[in-house]
C-alpha positions in Angstrom: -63.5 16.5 18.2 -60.0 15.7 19.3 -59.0 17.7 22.2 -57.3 21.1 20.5 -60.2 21.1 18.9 -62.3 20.7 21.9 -61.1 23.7 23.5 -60.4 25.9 20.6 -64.6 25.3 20.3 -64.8 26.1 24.2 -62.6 29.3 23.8 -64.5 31.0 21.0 -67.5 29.9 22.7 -66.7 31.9 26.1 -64.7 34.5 24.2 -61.7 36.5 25.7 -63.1 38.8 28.3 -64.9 36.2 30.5 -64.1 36.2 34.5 -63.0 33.7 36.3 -66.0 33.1 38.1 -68.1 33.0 34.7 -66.2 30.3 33.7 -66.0 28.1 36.3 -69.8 28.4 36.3 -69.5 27.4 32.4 -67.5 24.1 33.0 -69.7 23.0 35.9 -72.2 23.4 33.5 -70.5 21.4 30.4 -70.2 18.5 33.2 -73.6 18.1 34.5 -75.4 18.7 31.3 -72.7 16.1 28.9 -73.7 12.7 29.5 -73.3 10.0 27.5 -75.7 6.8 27.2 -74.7 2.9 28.1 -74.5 2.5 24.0 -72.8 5.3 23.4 -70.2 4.4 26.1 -69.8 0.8 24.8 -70.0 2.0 21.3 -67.3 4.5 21.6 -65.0 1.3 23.8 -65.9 -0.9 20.7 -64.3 1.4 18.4 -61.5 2.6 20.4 -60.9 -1.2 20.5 -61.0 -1.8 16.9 -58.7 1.2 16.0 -56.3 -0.4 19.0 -56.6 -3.7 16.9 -56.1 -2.3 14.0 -53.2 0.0 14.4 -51.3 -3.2 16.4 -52.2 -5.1 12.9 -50.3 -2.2 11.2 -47.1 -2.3 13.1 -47.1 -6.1 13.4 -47.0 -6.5 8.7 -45.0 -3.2 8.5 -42.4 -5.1 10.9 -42.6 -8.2 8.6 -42.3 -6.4 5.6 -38.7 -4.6 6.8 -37.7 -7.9 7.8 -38.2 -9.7 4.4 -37.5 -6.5 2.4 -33.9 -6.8 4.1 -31.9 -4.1 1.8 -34.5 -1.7 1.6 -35.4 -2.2 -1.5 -38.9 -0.8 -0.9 -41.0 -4.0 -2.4 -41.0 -7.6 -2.2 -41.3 -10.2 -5.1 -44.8 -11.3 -5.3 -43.0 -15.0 -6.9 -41.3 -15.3 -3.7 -44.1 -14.4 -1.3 -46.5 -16.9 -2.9 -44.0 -19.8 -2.5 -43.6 -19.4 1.2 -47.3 -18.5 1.9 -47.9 -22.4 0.1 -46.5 -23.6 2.7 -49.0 -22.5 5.4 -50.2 -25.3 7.5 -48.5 -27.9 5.6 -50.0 -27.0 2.1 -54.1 -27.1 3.5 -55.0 -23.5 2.8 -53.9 -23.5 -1.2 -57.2 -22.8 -2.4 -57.8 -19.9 0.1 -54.4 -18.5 -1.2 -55.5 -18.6 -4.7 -58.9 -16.6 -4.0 -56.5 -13.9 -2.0 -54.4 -13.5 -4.8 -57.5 -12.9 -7.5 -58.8 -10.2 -5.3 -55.0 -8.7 -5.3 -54.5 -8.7 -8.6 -58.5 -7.2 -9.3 -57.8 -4.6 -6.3 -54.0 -3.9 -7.7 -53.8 -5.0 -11.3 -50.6 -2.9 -12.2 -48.4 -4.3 -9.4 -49.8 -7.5 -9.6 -48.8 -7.5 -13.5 -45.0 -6.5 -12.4 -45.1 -8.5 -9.5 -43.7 -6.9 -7.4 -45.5 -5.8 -3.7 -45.2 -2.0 -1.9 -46.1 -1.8 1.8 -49.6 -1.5 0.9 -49.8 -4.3 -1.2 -48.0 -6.7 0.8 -49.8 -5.5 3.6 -53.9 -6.4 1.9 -52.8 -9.3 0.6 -52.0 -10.5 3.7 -55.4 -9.4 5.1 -57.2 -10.8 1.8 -55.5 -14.2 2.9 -56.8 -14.0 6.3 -60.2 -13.4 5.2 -60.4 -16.5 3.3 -59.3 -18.5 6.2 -61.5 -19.9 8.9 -61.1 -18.9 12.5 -61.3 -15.5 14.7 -59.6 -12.9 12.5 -57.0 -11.4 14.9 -55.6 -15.0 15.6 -55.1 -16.1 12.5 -53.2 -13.2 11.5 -50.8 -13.4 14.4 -50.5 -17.6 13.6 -49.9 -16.2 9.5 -47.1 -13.4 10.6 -45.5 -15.3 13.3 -45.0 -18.3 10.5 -43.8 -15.6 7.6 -41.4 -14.1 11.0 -40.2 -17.7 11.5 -39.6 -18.1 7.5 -36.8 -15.9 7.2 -33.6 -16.5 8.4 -31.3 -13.2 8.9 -27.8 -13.0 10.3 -26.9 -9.9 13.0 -25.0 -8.9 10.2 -27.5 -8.5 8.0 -29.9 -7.1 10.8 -27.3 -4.2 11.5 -27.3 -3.4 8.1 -31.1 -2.9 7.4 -31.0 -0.7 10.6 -28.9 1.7 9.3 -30.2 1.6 5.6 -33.7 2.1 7.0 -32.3 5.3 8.7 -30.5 6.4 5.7 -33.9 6.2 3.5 -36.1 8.2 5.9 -33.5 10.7 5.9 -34.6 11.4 1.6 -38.0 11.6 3.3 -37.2 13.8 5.8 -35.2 15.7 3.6 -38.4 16.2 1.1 -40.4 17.3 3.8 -38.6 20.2 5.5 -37.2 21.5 2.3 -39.7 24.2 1.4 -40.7 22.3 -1.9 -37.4 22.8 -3.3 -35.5 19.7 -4.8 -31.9 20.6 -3.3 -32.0 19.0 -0.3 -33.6 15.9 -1.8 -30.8 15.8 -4.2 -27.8 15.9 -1.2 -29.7 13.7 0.4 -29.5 10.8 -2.0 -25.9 11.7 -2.9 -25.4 11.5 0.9 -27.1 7.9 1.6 -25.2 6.6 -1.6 -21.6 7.2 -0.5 -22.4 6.3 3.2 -23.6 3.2 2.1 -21.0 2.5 -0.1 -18.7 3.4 2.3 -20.1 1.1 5.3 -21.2 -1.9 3.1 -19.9 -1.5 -0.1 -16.2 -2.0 0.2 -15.7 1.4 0.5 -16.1 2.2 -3.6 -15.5 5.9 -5.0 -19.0 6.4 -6.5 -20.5 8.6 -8.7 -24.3 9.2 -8.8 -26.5 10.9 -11.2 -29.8 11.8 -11.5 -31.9 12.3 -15.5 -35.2 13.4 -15.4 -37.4 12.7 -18.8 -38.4 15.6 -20.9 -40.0 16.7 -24.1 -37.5 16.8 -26.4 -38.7 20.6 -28.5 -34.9 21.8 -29.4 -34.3 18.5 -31.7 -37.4 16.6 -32.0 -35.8 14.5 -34.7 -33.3 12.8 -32.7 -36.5 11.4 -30.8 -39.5 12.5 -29.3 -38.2 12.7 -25.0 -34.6 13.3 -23.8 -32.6 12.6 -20.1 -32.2 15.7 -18.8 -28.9 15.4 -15.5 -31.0 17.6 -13.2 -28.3 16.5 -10.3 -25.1 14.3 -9.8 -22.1 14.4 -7.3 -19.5 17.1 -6.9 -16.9 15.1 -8.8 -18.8 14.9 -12.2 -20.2 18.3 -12.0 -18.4 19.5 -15.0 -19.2 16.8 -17.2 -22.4 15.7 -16.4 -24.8 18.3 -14.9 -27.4 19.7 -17.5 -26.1 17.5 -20.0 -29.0 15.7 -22.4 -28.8 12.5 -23.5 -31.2 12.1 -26.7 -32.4 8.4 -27.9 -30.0 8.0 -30.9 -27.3 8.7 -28.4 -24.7 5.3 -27.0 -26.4 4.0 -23.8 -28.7 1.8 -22.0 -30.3 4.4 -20.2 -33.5 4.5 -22.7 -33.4 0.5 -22.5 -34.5 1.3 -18.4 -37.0 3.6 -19.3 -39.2 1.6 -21.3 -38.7 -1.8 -19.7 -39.0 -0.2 -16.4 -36.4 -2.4 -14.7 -32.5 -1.8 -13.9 -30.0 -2.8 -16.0 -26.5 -3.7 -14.4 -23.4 -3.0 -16.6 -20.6 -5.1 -14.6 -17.8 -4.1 -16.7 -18.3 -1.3 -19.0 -15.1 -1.3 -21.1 -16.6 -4.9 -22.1 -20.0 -3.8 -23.2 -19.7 -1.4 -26.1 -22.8 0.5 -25.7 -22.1 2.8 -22.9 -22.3 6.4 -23.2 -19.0 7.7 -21.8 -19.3 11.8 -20.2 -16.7 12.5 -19.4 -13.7 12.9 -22.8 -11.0 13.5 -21.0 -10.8 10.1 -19.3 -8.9 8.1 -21.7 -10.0 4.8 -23.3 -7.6 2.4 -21.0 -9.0 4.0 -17.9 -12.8 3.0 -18.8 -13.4 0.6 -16.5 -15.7 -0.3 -14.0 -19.2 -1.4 -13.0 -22.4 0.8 -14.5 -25.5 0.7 -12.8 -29.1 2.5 -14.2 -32.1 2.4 -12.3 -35.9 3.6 -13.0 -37.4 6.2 -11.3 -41.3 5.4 -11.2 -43.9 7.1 -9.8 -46.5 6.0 -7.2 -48.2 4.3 -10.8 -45.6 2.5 -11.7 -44.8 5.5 -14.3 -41.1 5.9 -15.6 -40.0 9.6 -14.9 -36.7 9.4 -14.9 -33.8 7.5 -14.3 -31.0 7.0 -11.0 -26.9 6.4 -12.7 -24.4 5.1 -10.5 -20.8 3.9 -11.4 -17.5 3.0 -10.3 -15.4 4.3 -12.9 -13.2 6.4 -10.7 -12.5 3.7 -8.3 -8.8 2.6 -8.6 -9.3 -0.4 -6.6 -10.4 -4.3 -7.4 -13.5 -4.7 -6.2 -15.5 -2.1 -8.6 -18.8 -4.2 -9.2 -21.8 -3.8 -7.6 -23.0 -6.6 -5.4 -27.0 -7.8 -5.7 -27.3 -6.5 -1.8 -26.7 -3.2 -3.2 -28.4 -3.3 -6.1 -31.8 -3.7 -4.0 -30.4 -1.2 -1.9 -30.3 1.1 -4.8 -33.8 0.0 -5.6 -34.7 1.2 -2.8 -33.2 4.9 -2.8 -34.8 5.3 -6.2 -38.1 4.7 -4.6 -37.5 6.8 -1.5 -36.1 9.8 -3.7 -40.0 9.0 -6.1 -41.8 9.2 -3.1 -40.3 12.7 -2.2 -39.6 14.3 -5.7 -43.1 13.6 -5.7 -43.7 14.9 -2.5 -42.3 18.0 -3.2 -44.1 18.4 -6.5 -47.2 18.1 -4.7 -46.1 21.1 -2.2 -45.3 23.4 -5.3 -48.9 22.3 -7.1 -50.5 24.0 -3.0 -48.6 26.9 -3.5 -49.1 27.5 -6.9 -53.1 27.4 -5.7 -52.6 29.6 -3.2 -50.4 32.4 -5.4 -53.0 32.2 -8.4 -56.1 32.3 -5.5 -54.4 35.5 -3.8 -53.8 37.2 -7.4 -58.1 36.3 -7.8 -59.1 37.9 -4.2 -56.9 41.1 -4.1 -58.4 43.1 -6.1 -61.5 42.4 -4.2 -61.1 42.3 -1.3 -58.7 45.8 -0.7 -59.0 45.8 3.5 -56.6 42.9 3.5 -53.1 43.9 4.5 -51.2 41.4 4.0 -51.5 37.9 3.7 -48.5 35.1 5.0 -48.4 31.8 3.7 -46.5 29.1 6.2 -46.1 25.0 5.3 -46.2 22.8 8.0 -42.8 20.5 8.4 -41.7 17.7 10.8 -39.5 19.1 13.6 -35.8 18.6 14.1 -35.9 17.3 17.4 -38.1 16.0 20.2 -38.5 19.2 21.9 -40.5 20.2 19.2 -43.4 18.2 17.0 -43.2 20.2 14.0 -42.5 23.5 13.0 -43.8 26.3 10.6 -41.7 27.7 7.4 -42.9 31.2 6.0 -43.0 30.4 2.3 -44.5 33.6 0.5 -45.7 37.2 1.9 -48.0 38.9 0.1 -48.3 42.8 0.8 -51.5 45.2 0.8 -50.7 45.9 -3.2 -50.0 42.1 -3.5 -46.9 42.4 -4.4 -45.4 38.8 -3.2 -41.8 37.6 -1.6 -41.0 34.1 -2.2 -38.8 33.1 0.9 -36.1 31.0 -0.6 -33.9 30.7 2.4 -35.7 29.0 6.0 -37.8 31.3 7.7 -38.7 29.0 10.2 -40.9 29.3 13.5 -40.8 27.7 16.4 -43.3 27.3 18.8 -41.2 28.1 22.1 -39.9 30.8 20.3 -42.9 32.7 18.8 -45.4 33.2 22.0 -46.8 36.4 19.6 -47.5 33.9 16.7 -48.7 31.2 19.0 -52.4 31.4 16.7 -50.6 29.7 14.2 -49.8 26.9 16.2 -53.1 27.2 17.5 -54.5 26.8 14.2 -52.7 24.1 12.6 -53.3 21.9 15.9 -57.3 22.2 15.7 -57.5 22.9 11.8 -60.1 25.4 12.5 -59.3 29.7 11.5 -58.2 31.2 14.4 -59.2 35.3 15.6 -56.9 37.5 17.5 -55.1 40.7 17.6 -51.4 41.0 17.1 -49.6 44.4 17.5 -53.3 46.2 17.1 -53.8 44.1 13.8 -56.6 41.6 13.7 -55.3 38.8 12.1 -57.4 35.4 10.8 -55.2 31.9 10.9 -56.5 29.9 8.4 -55.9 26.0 7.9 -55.6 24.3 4.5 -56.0 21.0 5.1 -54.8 17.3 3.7 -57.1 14.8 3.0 -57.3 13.1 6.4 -58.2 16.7 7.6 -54.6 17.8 9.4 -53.5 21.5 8.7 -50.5 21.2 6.3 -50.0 25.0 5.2 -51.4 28.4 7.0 -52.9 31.3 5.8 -52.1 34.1 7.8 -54.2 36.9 6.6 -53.9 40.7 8.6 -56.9 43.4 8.1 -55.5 45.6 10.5 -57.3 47.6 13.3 -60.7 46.3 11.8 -61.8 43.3 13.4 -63.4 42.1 10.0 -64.3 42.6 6.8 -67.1 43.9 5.0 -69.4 41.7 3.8 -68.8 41.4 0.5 -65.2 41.3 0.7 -65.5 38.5 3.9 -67.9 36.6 1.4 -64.9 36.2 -1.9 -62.0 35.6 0.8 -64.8 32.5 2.0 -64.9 31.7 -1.5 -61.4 32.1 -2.3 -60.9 29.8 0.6 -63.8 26.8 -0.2 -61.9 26.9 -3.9 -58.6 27.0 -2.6 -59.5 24.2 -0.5 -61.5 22.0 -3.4 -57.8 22.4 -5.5 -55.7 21.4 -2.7 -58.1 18.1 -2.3 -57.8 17.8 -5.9 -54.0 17.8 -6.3 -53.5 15.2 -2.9 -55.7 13.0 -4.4 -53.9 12.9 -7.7 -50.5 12.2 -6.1 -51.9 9.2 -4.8 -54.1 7.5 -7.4 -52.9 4.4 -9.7 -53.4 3.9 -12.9 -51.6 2.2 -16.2 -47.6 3.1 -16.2 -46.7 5.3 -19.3 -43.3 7.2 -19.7 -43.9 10.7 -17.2 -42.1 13.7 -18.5 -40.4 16.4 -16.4 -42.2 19.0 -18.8 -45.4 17.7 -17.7 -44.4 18.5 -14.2 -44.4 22.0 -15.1 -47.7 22.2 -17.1 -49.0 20.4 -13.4 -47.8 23.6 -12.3 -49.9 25.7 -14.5 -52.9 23.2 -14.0 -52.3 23.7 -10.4 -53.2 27.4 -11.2 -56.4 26.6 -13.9 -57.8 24.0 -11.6 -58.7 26.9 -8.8 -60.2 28.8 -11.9 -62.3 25.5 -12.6 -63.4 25.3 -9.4 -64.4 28.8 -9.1 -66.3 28.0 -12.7 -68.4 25.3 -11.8 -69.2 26.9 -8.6 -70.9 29.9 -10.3 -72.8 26.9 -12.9 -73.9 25.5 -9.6 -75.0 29.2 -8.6 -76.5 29.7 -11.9 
């Protein structure tokens, strides 16, 4: 138990009405009788050690990794890894470098195939190294890290400029996770980093920014079997590019990107003669400039899309894009994966949770009302994180999709303060409200945190006849079982193949089924 947990446990125990005396009596009692044995003491020290250990390992390669990965590009060249790590103690440890790298590419084949190393990656292989080599484990990986430290060579410059690139990327993040699963905010984000960027290291270019995402093509399957969809772009090319659809037997390298899965740099378009031009107006003479696509992939390596940037309304001399931008732009496409994907995931919950509530009305009639809540990042330090009313569902359930922040705060909601309660324990929370009884209920991620609420309101009854209390607890096990399902497919890897947009919308309907399924083999289980 951590400690919100501790004493949510003591406070149901003791219950509301309890005197003072009571439970000062009660806590006397929790100390003489809670003792813990010599092994239990040094077993707990031994693990709170190893976790210590463990989460210094974590900072110490995720530090090395930001150095090497210098322009945030969000993954290292596996080539270029491998010919420093040869190096180690003059050359000796070869063959223990060679059984590290068989494990890698067994553990990760896909990005061992590309070659190229997230985070993660870089981070086991590191840790598969160190367990072929001999000595205590903790010392050998600070004499490895200090010697990969030592290996690179960065200039202030350069440092100055991943500091404020890393900042620009987590704001995509940021931006993914306190938007409400809605993609708008994701979107000015990216358009936001780009021309900051290009503004602080890029000589100040005009650029424009696009973003395609793949679809099944059903209105003209004959001119190919996907299409680009321009889901987003900047302000400036608005009118010519947004919603546009770019089919395969169009001009463009765009489709090139999609099945190679690798960017493709256009340094001077009027010289290429394969470049899909949007905008007609702009004549011929003025088609000039640097054209720059980029893959979107998924955590699998998947192609879902694809990231445009050019320079073609920049007037000035230096139009082409330099290779420290390039990665740069390698790494925005990633961050803005990592959160489209994020906020797919957040739509598949809710989706769950509308097609669960549509199950358990009609059976279960004594619930009022029902308030669903996400849990997001807060905005500042005076507050961890912060609650955003999504849908309300009334006693007909009839339901209200809150498109514009409802946000609440825990300073500023002392009524609402079992919320908070229950995201910090993960465990329902009981009270009245206004003479309503009202049940906070966690859903939970896979490392158990709360990361939406279920506020549900029965009003003056304090609960719910049995039958109806026994669906809504298995509404809630099957809502739970979905939710598990759905964060555990946003994270698996498996063999890259083209990812449509379309299929992000029958996820949507899957989200729905795959309560249904749950309910179904449930009731086999029964049976």
């Amino acid at each position: 138990l951590n400690l919100p947990q501790f004493v949510q446990l003591m406070e149901t125990f003791v219950g509301k009405g309890t005197s003072l005396p009571t439970m000062k009596r009660f806590i006397a009692f929790i100390k003489e009788e809670y003792k813990q044995t010599e092994e239990e003491k040094m077993e707990q020290l031994k693990k709170v050690h190893r976790s210590s250990l463990l989460a210094r390992r974590k900072l110490l390669l995720e530090a090395l990794f930001e150095k090497w990965d210098n322009n945030g590009c969000g993954f290292l060249d596996l080539k270029e890894v491998d010919a420093v790590l040869s190096a180690f103690k003059e050359g000796m440890e070869k063959k223990a470098l060679r059984n590290a790298k068989k494990h890698l590419c067994s553990r990760y084949p896909q990005p061992s195939r590309m070659g190229k190393l997230s985070p993660q990656t870089f981070q086991t292989y590191l840790e598969l190294v160190v367990s072929e080599l001999t000595g205590d484990e903790d010392e050998v990986i600070d004499s490895l890290v200090e010697f990969l430290t030592t290996s690179v060579e960065r200039s202030h410059m350069e440092h100055l400029r991943r500091l404020a690139r890393r900042k620009w990327l987590h704001r995509i993040q940021q931006a993914a996770e306190t938007s409400g699963a809605s993609m708008e905010p994701v979107y000015k984000a990216v358009f936001k980093v780009l021309s900051q960027d290009a503004e602080a290291h890029g000589d100040n270019k005009k650029i424009s920014a696009y973003i395609a995402l793949l679809e099944e093509n059903q209105v003209s399957p004959e001119r190919g079997r996907i299409l680009l969809h321009y889901v987003a772009c900047t302000a400036d090319d608005a009118p010519y590019v947004l919603n546009q659809i770019l089919y395969r037997d169009m001009e463009g390298v765009s489709f090139a990107v999609v099945e190679e899965g690798k960017p493709i740099h256009v340094p001077r378009v009027q010289l290429h003669g394969n470049i899909h031009f949007w905008n007609y107006d702009r004549p011929v003479e003025e088609r000039r400039g640097s054209f720059l696509v980029l893959p979107l992939q998924d955590a699998r390596w998947r192609v879902f899309g694809i990231l445009g940037l050019d320079t073609l309304q920049d007037e000035g001399e230096k139009t082409i894009f330099l290779t420290h931008e390039i990665s740069f732009y390698q790494g925005i496409s990633h961050a803005f994966s990592k959160a489209y994907h994020h906020v797919c995931t957040l739509e598949n919950i809710l989706q769950v949770t509308l097609t669960a509530l549509d199950w358990l009305y009609p059976r279960a009639p004594n619930i009022h009302t029902v308030t669903t809540y996400l849990m997001e990042p807060g905005q500042d330090k005076t507050c961890d994180y912060a609650l955003r009313k999504v849908i309300t569902t009334d006693h007909i359930g009839q339901k209200e999709i809150h498109t514009s922040p409802v946000l609440l705060l825990r300073k500023e909601n002392l009524l609402r303060d079992y919320l908070f309660k229950c995201t910090d324990s993960s465990q329902v929370i009981g009270t009245y409200v206004c003479g309503e009884y009202h049940f906070a209920i966690p859903l939970r991620d896979l490392s158990g945190k709360a990361l939406a609420v279920l506020d549900l309101s029965i009003g003056h009854h304090q609960e719910l006849p049995p039958h109806e209390h026994k669906d809504l607890q298995k509404m809630l096990k099957m809502v739970q079982a979905a939710c598990s399902e759905i964060l555990k497919m946003s994270s698996r890897e498996t063999e890259p193949i083209c990812v449509l947009e379309a299929e992000h919308a029958a996820s949507l309907r899957h989200s729905g089924i795959l309560f249904h399924r749950f309910m179904l083999q449930d009731l086999r289980e029964c049976v």
